[in-house]
C-alpha positions as CSV (number, residue, x, y, z in Angstrom):
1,X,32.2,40.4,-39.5
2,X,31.6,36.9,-41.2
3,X,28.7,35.6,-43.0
4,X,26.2,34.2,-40.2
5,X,24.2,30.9,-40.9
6,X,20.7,29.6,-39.5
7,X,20.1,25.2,-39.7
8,X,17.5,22.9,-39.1
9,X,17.7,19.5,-39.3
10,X,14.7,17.7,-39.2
11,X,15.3,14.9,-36.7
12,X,13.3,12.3,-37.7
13,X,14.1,12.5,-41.2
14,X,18.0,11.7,-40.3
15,X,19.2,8.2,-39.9
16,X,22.6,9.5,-38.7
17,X,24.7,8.8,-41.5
18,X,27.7,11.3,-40.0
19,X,28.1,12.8,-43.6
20,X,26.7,16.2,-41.9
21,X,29.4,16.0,-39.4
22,X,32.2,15.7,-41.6
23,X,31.2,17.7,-44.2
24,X,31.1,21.0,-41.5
25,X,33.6,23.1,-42.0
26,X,33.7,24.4,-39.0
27,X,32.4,21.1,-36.9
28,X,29.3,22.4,-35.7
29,X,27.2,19.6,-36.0
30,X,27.4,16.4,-33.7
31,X,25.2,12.9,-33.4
32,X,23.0,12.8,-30.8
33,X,22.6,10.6,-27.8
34,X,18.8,10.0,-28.3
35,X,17.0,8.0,-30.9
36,X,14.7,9.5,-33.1
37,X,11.6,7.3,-33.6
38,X,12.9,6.2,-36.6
39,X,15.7,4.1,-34.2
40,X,18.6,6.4,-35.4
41,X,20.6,8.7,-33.5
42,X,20.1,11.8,-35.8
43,X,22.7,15.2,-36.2
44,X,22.1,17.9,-34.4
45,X,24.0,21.8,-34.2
46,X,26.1,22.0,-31.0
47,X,24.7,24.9,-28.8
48,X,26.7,28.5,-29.9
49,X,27.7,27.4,-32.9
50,X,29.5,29.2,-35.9
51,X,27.8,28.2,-39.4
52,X,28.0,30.4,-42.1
53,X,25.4,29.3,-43.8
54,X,27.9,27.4,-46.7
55,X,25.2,24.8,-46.8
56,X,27.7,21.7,-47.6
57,X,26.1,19.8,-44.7
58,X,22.5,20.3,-47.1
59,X,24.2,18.6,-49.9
60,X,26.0,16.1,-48.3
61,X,22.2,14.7,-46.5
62,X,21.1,11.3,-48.6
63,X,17.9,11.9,-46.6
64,X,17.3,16.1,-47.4
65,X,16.8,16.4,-43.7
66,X,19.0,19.7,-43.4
67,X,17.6,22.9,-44.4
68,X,20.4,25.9,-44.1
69,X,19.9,30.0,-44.5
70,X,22.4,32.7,-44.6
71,X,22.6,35.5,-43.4
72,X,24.0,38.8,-43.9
């Protein structure tokens, strides 16, 4: 079995750069349709998804809006 992952992104941190999105390695995350109250569309972890918890979406976040966990 492979290494599990937990995010959160804290929406109204993220001004929807996109650097998340392609960062994924397994294209997980998408950009919403809804503006945060910041005015940005912010990221967001598409429903059943598959993260392993490598964290490069974290690094990749100018804002530090994504928090990731693995899990064994």
């Amino acid at each position: 079995m492979g290494r599990k992952g937990r995010i959160a992104i804290q929406r109204d941190l993220c001004k929807g750069c996109k650097y998340c999105v392609l960062a994924c390695p397994k294209g997980i995350l998408e950009i919403e349709s809804t503006l945060n109250k910041l005015g940005y569309f912010p990221a967001r972890s598409k429903k059943g998804n598959s993260c392993t918890g490598c964290a490069l979406c974290a690094r990749m976040c100018p804002e530090i809006a994504i928090e990731v966990w693995a899990e064994d």
